[in-house]
C-alpha positions as CSV (number, residue, x, y, z in Angstrom):
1,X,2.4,66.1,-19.5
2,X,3.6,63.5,-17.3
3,X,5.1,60.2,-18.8
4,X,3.1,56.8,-17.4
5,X,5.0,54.4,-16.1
6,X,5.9,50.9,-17.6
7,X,4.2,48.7,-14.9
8,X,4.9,45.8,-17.2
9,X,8.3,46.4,-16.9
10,X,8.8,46.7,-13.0
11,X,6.1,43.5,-12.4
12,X,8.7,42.0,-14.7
13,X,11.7,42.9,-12.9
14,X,10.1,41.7,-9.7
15,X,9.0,38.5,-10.6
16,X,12.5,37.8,-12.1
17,X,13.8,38.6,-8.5
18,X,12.0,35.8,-7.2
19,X,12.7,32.6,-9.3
20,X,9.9,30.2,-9.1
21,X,11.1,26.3,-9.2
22,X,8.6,24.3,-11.0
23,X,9.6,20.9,-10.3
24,X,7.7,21.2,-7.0
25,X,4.6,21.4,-9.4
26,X,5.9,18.8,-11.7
27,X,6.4,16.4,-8.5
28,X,2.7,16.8,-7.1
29,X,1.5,16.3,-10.9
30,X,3.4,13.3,-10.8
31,X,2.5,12.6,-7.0
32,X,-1.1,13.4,-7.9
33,X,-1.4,10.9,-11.2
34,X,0.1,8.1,-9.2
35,X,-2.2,8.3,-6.5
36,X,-5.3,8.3,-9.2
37,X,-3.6,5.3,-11.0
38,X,-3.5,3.2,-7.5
39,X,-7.3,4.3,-6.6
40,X,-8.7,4.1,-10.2
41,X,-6.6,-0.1,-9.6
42,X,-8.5,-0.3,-6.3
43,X,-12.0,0.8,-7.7
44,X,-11.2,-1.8,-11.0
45,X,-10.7,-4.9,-8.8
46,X,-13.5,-4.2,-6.7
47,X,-15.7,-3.8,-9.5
48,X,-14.6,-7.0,-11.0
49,X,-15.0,-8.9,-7.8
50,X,-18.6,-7.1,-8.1
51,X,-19.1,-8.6,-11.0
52,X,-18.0,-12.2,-10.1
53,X,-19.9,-12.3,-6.6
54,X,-22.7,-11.2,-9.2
55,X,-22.7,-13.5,-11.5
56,X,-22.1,-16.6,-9.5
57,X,-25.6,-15.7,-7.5
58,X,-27.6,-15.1,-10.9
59,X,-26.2,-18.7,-12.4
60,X,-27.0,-20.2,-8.8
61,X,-30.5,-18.9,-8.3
62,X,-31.0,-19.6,-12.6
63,X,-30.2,-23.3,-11.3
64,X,-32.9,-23.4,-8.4
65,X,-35.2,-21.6,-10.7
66,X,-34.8,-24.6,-13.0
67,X,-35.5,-26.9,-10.3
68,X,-38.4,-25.0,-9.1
69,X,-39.9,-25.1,-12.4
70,X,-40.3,-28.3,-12.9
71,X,-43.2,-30.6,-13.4
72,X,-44.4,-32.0,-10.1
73,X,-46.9,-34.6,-9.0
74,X,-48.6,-33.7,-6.3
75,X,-49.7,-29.9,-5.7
76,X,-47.7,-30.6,-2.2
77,X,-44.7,-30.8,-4.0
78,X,-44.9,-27.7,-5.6
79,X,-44.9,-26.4,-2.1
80,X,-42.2,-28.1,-0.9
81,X,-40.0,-26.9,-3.7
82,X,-41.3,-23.5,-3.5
83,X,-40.2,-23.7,0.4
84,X,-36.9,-24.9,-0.6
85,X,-36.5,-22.6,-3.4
86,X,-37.3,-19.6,-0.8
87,X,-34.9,-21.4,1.8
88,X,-32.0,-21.5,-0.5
89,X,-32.2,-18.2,-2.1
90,X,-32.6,-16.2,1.6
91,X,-29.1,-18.7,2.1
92,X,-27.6,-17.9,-0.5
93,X,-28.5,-14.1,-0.4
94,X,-26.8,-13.9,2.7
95,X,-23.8,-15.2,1.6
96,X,-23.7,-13.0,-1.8
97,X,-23.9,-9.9,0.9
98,X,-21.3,-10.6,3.4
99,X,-18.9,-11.6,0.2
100,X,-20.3,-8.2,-1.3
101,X,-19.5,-6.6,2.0
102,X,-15.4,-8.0,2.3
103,X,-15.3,-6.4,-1.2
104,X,-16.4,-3.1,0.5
105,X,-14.7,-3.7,3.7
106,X,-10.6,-3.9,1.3
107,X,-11.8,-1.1,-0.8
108,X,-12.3,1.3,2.2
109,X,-9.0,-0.2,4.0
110,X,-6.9,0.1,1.0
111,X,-8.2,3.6,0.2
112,X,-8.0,4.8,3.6
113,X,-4.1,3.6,3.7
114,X,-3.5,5.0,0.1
115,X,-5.0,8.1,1.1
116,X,-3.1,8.6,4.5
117,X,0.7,7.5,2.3
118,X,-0.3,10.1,-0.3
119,X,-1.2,13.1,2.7
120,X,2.7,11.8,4.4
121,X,4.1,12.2,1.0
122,X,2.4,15.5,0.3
123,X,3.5,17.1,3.9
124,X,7.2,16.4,2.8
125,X,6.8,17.4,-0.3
126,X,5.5,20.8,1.1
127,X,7.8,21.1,3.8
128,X,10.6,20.6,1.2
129,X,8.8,23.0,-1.5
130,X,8.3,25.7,1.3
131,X,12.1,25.0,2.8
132,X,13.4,25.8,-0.8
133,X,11.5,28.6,-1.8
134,X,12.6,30.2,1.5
135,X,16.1,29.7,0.7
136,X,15.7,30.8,-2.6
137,X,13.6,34.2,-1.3
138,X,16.3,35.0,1.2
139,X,18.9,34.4,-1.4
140,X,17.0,36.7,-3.7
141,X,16.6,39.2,-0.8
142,X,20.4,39.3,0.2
143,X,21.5,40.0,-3.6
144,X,19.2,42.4,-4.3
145,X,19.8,44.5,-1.0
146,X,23.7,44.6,-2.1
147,X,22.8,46.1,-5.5
């Protein structure tokens, strides 16, 4: 009866032929939890401008809500502040948007530029990664062809 082979054995021996540098993995780890750490900083401050822009247009439209809800005189006047109540909040909801908007408008820039630094960091990275490993292959190649 035939003997099988050890296939463990000879997948081991190759692999060991080939060395595998895991720094290259280590660096886009690294690479990857920095870029996460500068978008996750973007998202925060947006968010907090957010909530600012937010909360200054609730206490400002609170304020003309007071104003509006007032006792009045005349039934005319109750109009009037109604008009002016109407007026001011279509003013100052205009203002809260194009704020909102600037907040959007930096968010996509600095993404967009953190995104394109990351992909030019990544394509050295590569280039250098692939570089080595073909060093390191032909190395491997040469020694084992003059066993």
């Amino acid at each position: 009866m035939a003997k099988a082979q050890d296939f463990n054995a000879i997948l081991k021996d190759a692999m060991g032929s080939f060395p595998v540098d895991t720094a290259a993995f280590e660096n886009a780890f690294k690479s990857q939890a920095t870029l996460t750490e500068k978008l996750s900083g973007v998202a925060l401050t947006a968010a907090e401008k957010s909530n600012e822009i937010s909360s200054k247009w609730a206490k400002e439209t609170l304020t003309k809500l007071a104003d509006l809800s007032k006792a009045k005189a005349e039934p005319q006047e109750y109009a009037n502040a109604f008009t002016g109540f109407a007026s001011a909040a279509a003013e100052v909801a205009a203002e809260n948007m194009a704020a909102f908007a600037e907040v959007a408008k930096k968010v996509q820039m600095e993404t967009v530029e953190l995104l394109m630094a990351a992909g030019k960091d990544a394509g050295a990275e590569a280039t250098a990664a692939v570089k080595k490993a073909t060093d390191d292959a032909t190395a491997a190649v040469k020694k084992a062809a003059v066993k």
